[in-house]
FILOBA-40180 format. One line per field, with one value per residue: x, y, z of N, C-alpha, C in turn; residue number from 1. Coordinates in Angstrom, 1 decimal, always signed. Each point is the difference from the previous one (the first is absolute). Last residue first. Layout:
N
neast	c(X ...) .
nnorth	c(Y ...) .
nup	c(Z ...) .
caeast	c(X ...) .
canorth	c(Y ...) .
caup	c(Z ...) .
ceast	c(X ...) .
cnorth	c(Y ...) .
cup	c(Z ...) .
num	c(NUM ...) .
// end
This chain:
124
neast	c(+99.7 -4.2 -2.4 +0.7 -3.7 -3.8 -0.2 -0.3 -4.1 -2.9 +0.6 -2.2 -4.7 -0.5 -0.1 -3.5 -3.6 +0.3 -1.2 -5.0 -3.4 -5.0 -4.9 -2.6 -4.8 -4.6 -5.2 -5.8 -4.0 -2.4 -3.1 -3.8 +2.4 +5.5 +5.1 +2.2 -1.2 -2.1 -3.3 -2.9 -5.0 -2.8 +1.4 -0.8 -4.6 -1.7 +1.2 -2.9 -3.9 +0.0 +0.1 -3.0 -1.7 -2.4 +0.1 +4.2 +0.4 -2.4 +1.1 +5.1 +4.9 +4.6 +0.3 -2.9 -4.2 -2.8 -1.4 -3.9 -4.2 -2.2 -2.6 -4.3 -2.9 -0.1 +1.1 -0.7 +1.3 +4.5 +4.7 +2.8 -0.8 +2.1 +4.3 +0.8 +0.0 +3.5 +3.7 -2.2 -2.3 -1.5 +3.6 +1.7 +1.4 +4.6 +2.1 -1.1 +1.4 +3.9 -0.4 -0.8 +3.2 +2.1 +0.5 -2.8 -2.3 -2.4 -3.8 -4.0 -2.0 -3.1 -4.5 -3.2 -2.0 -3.3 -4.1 -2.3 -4.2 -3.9 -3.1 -3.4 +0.2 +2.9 -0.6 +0.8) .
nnorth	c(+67.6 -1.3 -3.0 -4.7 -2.8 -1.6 -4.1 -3.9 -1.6 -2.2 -4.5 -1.9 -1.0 -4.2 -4.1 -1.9 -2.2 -4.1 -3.6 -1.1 -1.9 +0.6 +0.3 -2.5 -1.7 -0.2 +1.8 +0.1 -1.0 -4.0 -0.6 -3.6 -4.4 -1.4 +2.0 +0.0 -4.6 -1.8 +2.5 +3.9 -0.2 -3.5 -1.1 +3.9 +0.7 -2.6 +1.1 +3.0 -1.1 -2.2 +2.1 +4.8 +5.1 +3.8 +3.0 +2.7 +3.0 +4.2 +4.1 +2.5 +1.5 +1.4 -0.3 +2.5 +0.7 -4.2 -0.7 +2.7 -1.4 -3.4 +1.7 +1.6 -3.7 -4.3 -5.3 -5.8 -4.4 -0.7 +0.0 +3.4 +3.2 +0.0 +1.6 +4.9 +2.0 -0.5 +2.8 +4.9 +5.4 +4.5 +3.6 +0.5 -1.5 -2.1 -3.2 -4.0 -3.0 -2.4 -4.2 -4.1 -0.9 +0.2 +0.0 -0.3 -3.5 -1.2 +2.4 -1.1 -3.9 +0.4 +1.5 -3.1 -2.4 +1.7 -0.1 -3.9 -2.3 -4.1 -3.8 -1.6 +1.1 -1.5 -4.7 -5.2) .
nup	c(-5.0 -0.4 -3.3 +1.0 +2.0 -2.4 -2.0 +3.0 +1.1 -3.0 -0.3 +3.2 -0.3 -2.8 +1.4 +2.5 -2.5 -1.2 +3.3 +0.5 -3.8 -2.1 -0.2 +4.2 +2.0 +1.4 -2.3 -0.5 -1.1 +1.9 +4.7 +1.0 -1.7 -1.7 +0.3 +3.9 +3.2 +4.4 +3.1 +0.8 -0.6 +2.7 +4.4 +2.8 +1.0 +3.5 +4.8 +1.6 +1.4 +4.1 +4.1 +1.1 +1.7 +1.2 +3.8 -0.2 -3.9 +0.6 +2.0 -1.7 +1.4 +3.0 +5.0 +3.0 -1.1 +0.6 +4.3 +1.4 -2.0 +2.2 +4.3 -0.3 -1.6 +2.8 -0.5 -0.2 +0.9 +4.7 +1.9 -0.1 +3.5 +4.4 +0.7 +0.5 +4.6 +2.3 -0.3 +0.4 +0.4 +0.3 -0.9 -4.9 -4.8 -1.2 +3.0 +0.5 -2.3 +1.4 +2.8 -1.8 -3.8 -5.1 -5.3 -3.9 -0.4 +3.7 +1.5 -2.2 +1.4 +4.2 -0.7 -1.8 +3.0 +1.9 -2.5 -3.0 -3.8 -1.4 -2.7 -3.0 -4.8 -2.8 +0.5 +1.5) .
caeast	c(+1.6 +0.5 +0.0 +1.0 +1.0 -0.2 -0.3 +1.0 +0.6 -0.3 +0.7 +1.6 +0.4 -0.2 +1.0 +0.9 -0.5 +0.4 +1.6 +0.8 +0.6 +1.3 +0.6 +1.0 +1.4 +0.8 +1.3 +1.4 -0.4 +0.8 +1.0 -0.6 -1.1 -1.3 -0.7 -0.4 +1.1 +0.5 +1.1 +1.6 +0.4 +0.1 +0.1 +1.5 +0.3 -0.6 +0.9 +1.8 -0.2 -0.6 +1.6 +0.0 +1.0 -0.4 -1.1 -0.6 +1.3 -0.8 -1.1 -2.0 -1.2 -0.6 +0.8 +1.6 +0.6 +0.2 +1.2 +1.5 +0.2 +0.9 +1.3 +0.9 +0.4 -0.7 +0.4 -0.1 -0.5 -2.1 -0.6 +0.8 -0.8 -1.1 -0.2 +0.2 -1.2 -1.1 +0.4 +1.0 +0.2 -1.0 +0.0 -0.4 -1.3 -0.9 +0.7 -0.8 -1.6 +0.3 +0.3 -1.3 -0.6 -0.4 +0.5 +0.3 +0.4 +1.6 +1.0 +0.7 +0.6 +1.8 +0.9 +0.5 +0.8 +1.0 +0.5 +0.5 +1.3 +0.6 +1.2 -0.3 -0.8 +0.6 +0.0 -0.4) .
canorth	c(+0.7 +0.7 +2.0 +0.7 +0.4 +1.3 +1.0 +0.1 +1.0 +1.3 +0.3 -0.3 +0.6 +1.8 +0.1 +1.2 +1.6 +0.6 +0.1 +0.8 -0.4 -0.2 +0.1 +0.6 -0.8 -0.1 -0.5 +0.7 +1.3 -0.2 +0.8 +1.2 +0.3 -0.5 -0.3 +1.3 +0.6 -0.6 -1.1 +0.6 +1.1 -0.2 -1.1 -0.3 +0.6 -0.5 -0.9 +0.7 +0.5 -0.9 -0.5 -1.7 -1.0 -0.6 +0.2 -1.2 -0.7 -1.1 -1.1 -0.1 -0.8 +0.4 -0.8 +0.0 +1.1 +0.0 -1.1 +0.3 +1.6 -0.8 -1.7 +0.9 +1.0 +1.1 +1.4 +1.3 -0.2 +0.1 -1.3 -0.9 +0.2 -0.6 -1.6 -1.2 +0.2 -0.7 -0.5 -0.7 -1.2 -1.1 -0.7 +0.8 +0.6 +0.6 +1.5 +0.3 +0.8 +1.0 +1.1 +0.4 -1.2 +0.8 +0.3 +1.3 +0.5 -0.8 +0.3 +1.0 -0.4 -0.4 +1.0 +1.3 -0.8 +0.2 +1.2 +0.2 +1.0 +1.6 +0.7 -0.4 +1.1 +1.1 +0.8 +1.3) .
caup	c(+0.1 +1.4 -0.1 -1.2 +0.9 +0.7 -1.1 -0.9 +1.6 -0.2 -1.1 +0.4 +0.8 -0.3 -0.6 +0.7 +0.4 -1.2 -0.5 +0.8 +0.8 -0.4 -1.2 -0.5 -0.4 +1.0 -0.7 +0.7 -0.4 -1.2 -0.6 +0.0 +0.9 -0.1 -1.4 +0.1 -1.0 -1.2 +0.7 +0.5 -0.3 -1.6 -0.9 +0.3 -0.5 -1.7 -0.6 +0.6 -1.2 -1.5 -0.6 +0.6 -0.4 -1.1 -0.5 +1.0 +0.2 -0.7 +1.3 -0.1 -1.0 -1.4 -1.1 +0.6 -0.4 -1.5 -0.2 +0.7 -0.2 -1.2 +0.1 +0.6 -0.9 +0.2 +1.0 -0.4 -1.4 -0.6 +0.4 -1.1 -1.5 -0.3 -0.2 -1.7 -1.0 +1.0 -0.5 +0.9 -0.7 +1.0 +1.8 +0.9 +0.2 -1.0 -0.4 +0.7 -1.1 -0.7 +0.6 +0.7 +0.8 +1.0 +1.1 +0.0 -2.0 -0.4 +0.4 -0.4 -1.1 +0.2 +1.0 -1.1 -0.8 +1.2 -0.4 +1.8 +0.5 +0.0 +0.8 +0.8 +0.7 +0.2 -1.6 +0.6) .
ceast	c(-0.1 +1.7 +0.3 +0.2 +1.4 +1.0 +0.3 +0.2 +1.4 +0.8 -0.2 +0.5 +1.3 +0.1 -0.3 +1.5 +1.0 -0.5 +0.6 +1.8 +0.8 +0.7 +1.1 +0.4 +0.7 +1.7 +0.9 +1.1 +1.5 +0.9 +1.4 +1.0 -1.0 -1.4 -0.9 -0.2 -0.6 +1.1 +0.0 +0.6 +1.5 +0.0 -0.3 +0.3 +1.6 +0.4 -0.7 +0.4 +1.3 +0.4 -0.2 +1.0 -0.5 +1.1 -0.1 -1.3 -0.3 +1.5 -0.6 +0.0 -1.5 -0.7 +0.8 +0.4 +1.3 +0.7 +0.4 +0.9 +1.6 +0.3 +1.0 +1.0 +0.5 +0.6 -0.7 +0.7 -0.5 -0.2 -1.8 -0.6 +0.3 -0.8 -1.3 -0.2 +0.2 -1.6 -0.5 -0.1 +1.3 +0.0 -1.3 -0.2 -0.6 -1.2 -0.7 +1.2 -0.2 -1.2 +0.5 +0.0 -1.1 -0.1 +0.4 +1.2 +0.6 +0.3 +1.3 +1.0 +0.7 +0.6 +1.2 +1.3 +0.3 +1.3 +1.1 +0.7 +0.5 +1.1 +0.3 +1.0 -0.2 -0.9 +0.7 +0.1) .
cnorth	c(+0.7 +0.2 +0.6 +1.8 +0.8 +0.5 +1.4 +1.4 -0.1 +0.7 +1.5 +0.7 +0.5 +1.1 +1.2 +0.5 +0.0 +2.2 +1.2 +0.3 +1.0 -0.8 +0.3 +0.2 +1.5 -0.2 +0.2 -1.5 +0.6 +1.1 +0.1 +1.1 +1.4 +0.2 -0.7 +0.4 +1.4 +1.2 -0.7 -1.4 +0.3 +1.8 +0.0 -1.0 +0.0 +1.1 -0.7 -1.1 +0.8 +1.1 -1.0 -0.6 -1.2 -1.2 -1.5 -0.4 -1.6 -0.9 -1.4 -0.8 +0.5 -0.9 +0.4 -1.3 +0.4 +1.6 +0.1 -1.0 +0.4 +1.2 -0.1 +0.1 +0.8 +0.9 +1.3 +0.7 +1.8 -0.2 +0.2 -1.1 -0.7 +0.2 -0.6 -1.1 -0.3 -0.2 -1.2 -1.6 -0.4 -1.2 -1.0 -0.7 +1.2 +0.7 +0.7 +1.6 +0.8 +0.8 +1.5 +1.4 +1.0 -1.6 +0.0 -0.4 +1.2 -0.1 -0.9 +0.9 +1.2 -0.6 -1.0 +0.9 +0.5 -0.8 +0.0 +1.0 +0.4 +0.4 +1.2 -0.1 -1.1 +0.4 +1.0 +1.1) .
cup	c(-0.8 -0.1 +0.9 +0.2 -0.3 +0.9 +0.8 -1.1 -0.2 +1.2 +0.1 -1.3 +0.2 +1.0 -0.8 -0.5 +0.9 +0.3 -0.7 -0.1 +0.9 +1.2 -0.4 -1.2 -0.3 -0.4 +1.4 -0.6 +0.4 -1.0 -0.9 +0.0 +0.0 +1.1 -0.4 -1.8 -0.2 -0.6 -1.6 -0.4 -0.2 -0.3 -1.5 -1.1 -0.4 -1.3 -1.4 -0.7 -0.6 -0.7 -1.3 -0.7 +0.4 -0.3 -0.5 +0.1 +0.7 -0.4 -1.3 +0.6 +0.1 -1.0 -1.0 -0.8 +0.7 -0.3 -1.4 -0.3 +0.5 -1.0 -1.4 +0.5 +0.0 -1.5 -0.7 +1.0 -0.9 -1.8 -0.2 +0.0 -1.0 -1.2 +0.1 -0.2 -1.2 -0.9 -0.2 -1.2 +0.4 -0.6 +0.0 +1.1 +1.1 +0.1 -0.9 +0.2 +0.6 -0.5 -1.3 +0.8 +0.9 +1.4 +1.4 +0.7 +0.7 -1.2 -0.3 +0.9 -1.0 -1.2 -0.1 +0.7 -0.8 -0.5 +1.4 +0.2 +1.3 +0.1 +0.5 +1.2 +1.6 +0.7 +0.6 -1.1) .
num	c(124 123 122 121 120 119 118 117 116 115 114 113 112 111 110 109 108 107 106 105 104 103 102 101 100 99 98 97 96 95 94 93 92 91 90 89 88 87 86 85 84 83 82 81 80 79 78 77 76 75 74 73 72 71 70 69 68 67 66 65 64 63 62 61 60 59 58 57 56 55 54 53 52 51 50 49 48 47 46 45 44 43 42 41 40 39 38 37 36 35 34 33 32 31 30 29 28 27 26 25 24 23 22 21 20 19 18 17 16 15 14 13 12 11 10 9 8 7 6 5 4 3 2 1) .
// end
């Protein structure tokens, strides 16, 4: 199945970004106002498109961009995730960033200790 031949399940997108946020259903519908019910999320979570006017209000008591839900597709999400973030944090497409610790903490908090000592002196 290619990418262009799939669609996107923007009611899937919706609850995907309520639940990164949070939120459950009843809390949106807080958000949004008396003409939305808990009833109604759920049904929208479950349509393939939602009304633009619709998905406008949900994407702005989110705080996300309508094209956000809209548009999110989880392939392309985690293909991205996979060859970008994941292996050794020294080899690969972000070969570039240095992850290893250049000193020994230890040794920074023993100093620490020694300068608050110091100080403690000049204080008496």
């Amino acid at each position: 199945m290619t990418s262009k031949s799939r669609t996107i399940h923007q009611g899937r997108n919706l609850k995907r970004f309520r639940e990164m946020l949070g939120l459950k259903q009843e809390a949106l519908t807080d958000k949004l106002g008396e003409d939305w019910s808990q009833k109604k999320i759920s049904m929208l979570e479950n349509k393939d498109v939602i009304h633009t006017d619709q998905l406008e209000a949900l994407a702005k008591a989110l705080n996300v961009p309508a094209e956000a839900i809209k548009n999110f597709d989880e392939e392309k999400a985690i293909y991205n995730v996979q060859n970008n973030y994941e292996g050794s944090y020294n080899s690969g497409p972000n070969s570039n960033y240095n992850h290893e610790c250049t000193f020994k903490p230890l040794d920074k908090y023993v100093e620490a200790i020694e300068v608050i000592k110091k100080q403690a002196k000049k204080i008496e």
